[in-house]
C-alpha positions in Angstrom: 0.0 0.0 0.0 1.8 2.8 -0.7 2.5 2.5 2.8 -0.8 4.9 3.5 -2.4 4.3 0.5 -3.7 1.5 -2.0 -2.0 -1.3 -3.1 0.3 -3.1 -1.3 4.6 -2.0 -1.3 5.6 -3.9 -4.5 9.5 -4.8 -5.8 10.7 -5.5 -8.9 13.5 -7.8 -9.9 14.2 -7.0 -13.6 16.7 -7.6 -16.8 14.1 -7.6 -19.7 12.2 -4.6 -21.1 8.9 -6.1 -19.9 10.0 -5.5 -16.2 11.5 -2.0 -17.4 8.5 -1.1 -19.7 6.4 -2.0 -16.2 7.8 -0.3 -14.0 9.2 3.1 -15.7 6.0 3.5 -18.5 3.3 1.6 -16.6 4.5 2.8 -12.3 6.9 5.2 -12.3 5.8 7.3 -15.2 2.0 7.4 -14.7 0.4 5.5 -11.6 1.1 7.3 -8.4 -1.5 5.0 -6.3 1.5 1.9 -6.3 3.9 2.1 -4.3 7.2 0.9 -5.7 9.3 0.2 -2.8 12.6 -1.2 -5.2 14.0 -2.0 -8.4 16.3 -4.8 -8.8 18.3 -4.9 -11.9 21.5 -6.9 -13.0 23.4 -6.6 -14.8 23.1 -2.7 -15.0 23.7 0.3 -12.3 21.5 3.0 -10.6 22.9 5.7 -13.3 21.4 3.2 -16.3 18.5 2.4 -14.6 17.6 6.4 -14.2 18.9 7.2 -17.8 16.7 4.2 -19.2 13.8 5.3 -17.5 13.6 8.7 -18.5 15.0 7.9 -22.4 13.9 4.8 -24.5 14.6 4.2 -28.4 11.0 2.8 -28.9 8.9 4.3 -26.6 10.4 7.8 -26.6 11.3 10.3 -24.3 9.4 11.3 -20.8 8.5 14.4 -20.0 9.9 13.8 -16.4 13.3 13.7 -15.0 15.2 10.3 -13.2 18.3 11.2 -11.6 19.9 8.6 -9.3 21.5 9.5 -6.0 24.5 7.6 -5.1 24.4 8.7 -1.9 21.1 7.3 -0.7 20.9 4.1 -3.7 17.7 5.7 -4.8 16.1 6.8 -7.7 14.7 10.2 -7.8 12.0 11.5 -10.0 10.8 15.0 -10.6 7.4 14.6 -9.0 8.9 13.6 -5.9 9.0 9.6 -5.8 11.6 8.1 -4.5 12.3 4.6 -5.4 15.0 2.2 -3.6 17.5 0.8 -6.6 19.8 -2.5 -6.1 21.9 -4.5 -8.3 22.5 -7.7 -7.0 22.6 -10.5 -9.4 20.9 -13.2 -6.9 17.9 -11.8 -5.5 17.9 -13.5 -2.1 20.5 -10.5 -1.5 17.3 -7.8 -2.3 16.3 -6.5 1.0 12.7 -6.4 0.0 11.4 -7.4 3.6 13.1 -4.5 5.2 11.6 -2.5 2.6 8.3 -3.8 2.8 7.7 -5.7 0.0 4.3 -7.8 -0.3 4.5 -8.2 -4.1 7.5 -9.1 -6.1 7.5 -8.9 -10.1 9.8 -11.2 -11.7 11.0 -9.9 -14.6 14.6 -11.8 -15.0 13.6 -14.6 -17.2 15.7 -16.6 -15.0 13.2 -17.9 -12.3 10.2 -20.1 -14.6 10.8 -23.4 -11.7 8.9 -23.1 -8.4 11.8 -24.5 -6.5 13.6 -21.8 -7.6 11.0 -18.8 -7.4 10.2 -20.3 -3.5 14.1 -19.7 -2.8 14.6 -16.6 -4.2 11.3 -15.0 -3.0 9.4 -16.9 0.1 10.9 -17.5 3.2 12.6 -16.6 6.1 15.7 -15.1 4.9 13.1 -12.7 3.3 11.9 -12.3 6.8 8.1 -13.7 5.6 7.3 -10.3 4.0 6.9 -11.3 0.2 3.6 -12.8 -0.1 2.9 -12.9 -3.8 5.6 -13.3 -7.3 3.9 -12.2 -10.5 6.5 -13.9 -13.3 6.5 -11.8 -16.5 6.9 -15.9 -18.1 4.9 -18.7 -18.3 5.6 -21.3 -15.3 4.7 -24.5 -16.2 4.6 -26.1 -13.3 2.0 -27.2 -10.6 1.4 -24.1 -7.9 1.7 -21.3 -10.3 -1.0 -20.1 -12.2 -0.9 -18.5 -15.9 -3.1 -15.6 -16.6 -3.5 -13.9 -19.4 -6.0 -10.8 -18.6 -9.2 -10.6 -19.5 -9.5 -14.1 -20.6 -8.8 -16.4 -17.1 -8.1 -13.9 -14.6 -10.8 -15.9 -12.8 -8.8 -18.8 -11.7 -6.9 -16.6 -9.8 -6.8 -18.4 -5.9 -5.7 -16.1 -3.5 -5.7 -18.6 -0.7 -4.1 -20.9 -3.5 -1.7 -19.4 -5.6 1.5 -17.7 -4.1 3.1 -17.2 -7.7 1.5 -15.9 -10.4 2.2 -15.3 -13.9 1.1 -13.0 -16.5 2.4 -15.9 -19.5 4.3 -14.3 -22.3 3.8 -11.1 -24.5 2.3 -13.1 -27.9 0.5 -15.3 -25.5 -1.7 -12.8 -24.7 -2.1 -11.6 -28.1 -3.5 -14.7 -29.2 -5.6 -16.2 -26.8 -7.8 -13.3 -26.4 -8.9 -14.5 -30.2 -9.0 -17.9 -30.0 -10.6 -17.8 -26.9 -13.3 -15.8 -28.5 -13.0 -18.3 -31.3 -13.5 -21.1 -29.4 -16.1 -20.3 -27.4 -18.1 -18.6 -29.9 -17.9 -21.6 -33.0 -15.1 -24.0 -31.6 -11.4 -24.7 -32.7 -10.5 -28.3 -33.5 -6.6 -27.5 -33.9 -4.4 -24.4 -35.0 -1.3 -23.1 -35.6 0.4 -19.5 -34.8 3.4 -18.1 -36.7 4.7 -14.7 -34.9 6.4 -12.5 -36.7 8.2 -11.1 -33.7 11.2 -8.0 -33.6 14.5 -8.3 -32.2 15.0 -9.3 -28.5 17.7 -8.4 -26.2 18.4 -12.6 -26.7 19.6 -12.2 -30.1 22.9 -10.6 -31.3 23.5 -7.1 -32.9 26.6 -9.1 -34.7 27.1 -12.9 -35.1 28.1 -13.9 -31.8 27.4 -17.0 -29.2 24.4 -17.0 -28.0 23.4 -17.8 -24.6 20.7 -19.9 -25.6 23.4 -22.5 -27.4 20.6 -24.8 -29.0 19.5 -22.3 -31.4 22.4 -21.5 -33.8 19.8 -19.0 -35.6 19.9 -16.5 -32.4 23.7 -16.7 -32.8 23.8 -14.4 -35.9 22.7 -11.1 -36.5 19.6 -9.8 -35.3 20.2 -6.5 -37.5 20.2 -8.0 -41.0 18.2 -11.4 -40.5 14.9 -12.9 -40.9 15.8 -15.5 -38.4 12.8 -18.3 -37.7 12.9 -20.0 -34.2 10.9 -21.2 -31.2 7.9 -19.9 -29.3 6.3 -21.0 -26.8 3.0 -19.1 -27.2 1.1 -21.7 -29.0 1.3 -24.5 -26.4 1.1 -21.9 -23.6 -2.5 -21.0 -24.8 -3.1 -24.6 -24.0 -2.5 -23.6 -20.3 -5.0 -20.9 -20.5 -7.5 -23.0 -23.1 -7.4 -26.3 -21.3 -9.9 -27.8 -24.2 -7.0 -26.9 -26.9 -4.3 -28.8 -25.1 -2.1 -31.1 -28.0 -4.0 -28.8 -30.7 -2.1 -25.7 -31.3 1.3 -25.2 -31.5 3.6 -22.3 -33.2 7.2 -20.8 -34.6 8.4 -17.6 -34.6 10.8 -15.4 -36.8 12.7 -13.1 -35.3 12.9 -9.5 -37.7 15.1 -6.7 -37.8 12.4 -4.4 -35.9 12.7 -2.9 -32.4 9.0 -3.3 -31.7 5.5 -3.9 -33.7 5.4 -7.2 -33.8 2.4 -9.4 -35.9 0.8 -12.9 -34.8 -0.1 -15.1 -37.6 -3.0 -17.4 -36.8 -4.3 -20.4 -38.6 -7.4 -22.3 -37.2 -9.4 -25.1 -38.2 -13.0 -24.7 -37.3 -16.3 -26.9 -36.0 -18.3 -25.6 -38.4 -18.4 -23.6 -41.6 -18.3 -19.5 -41.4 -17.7 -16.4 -43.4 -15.2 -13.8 -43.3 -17.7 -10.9 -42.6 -19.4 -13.5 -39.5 -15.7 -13.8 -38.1 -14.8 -10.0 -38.2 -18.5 -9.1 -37.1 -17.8 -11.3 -33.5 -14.3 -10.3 -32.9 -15.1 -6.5 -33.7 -18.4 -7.3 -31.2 -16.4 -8.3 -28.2 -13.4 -5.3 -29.2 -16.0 -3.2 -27.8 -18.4 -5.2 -25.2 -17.6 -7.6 -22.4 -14.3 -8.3 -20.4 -12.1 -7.7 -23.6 -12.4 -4.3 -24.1 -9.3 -2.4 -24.0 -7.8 -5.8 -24.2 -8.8 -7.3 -28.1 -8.3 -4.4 -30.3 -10.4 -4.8 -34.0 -8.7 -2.4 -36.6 -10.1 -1.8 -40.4 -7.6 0.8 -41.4 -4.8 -0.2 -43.8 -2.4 0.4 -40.9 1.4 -1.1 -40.6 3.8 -2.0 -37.7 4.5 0.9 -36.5 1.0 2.0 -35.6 1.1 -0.5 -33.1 4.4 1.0 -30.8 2.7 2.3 -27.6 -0.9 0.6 -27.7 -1.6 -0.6 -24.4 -3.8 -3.6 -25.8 -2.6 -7.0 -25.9 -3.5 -7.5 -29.7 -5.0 -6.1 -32.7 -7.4 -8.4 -35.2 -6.4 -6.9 -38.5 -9.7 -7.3 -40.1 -8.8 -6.3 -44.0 -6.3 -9.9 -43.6 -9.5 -12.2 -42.6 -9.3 -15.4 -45.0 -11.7 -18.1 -44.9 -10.8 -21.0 -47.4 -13.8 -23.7 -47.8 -15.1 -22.7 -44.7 -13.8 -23.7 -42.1 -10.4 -22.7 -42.7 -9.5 -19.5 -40.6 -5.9 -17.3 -41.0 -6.0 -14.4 -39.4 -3.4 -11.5 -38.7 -3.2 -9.8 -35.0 -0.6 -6.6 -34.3 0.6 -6.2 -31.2 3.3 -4.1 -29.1 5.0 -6.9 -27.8 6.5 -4.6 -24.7 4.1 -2.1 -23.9 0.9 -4.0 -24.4 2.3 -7.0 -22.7 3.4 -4.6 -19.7 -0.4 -3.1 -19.5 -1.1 -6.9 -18.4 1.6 -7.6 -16.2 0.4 -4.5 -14.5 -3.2 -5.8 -14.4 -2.3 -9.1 -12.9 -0.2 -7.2 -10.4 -3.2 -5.1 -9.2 -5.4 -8.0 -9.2 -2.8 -10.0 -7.1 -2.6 -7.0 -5.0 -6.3 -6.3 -4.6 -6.3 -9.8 -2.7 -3.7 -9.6 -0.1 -5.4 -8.7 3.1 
């Protein structure tokens, strides 16, 4: 809570721009009624942290100013917050108890195993403080639970669910439409193709890659189309439990910093038109739990239309195809940091709206 106010104190352990995009665009920059207790970020210092924050090659510039003061590890902001920073690389070394941390957001990428999210977050050496861990990656394991917003928020468990995660970026670009989809005419199987822009996995130069199994992420990021894995597909499964074994997915990585475009292909139950299928995803655009959530476009628009929309995808209704029926592709835009960031922040108030 703000200490006063609220929400309960949150952290943030980050090294991705989801965690960054949450916490500077989403908390720091806008939403005063959070209180952000720390930011955790290695590899990186205080000084980077502030400059990030306040100057982004996608997202632009903010009107505000982050300066960080040595003296006190903080970051200041020109509207007064103040905001603990840290840089340890393990975060049982985060202080968030003596800060006050209920709510931790784990943004590394390194913690998806619950043995290892209990040891870095729960606890005593924590001092019993941290009650919640919203992962900004899908946990597949039993204990956590995946969300994506607007779709399954529902199984949420407070008295059940310590971690929490808000799945992956083109996860929740996708399932809000196949969930529609699906419930609406039914989906016997599918596959997605993302066309997704560069990640901070991926080289600017060919290089070795940290993830040593795919040689494609190894060369250049700047000058490739480079295909390779997702997860997204099968994660959908997690959050569509009648899907499971029917959908499944690749990615190719483009030389873009952000805009990306998910590529759907379903087989349906039953024959339908293209004017029926944009007619119910444009309907529930703007009625029902997926406003602000499913965006329906019909302008002739392009990637870059996308950076800075705050939903998680966009049906791009002039690319509707139905071939003999029941053959469905369609294309969905979404900005796979920002948008994806709006939901992580939902999930966090949601988690935070239950801790009593």
């Amino acid at each position: 809570r703000c200490r006063e106010g609220i929400f309960p104190v949150v952290g943030a352990d980050v090294d991705d721009r989801h965690g960054a995009d949450a916490d500077r665009d989403q908390w720091i920059r806008t939403n005063r009624s959070i209180g952000i207790a720390v930011i955790n970020e290695s590899p990186g210092s205080g000084k980077s942290c502030a400059y990030l924050g306040e100057f982004d090659s996608v997202h632009g510039r903010w009107g505000k100013t982050i300066a960080f003061d040595e003296a006190k590890q903080t970051l200041e902001i020109s509207d007064g917050r103040s905001i603990a920073f840290t840089g340890e690389s393990d975060p049982l070394e985060v202080p968030w108890s003596d800060l006050g941390c209920e709510i931790v957001l784990e943004c590394t990428g390194a913690f998806t195993k619950m043995k290892a999210l209990e040891r870095a977050y729960f606890g005593e050496r924590h001092g019993g403080t941290v009650k919640k861990v919203v992962v900004s990656a899908p946990v597949k394991e039993e204990g956590a639970v995946n969300i994506v917003y607007g779709v399954n928020h529902g199984d949420y468990d407070a008295d059940k669910h310590r971690v929490v995660t808000a799945a992956s970026c083109t996860t929740n670009c996708i399932a809000p439409v196949i969930y529609t989809i699906h419930n609406e005419i039914g989906v016997h199987r599918g596959s997605i193709t993302t066309v997704h822009n560069v990640t901070n996995t991926q080289c600017m130069v060919d290089a070795p890659n940290t993830k040593k199994d795919d040689l494609r992420r190894a060369r250049s990021g700047l000058v490739n189309l480079a295909p390779t894995s997702t997860g997204s597909a099968t994660a959908v499964q997690l959050i569509i439990p009648d899907l499971k074994g029917k959908l499944n997915g690749l990615a190719v990585r483009v030389p873009l910093t952000n805009g990306s475009l998910s590529d759907i292909v379903l087989e349906l139950k039953r024959p339908v038109t293209r004017d029926e299928i944009n007619a119910l995803l444009k309907k529930h655009s703007e009625e029902g739990p997926l406003v602000g959530i499913m965006g329906f476009e019909e302008q002739p628009l392009v990637s870059t239309d996308f950076v800075n929309d705050s939903r998680s995808g966009i049906v791009d209704a002039e690319s509707t195809m139905v071939i003999d029926g029941t053959h469905l592709k369609l294309y969905v835009w979404y900005d796979n940091e920002y948008g994806y960031s709006c939901r992580l922040v939902d999930c966090a108030k949601m988690v935070a709206a239950s801790i009593k």
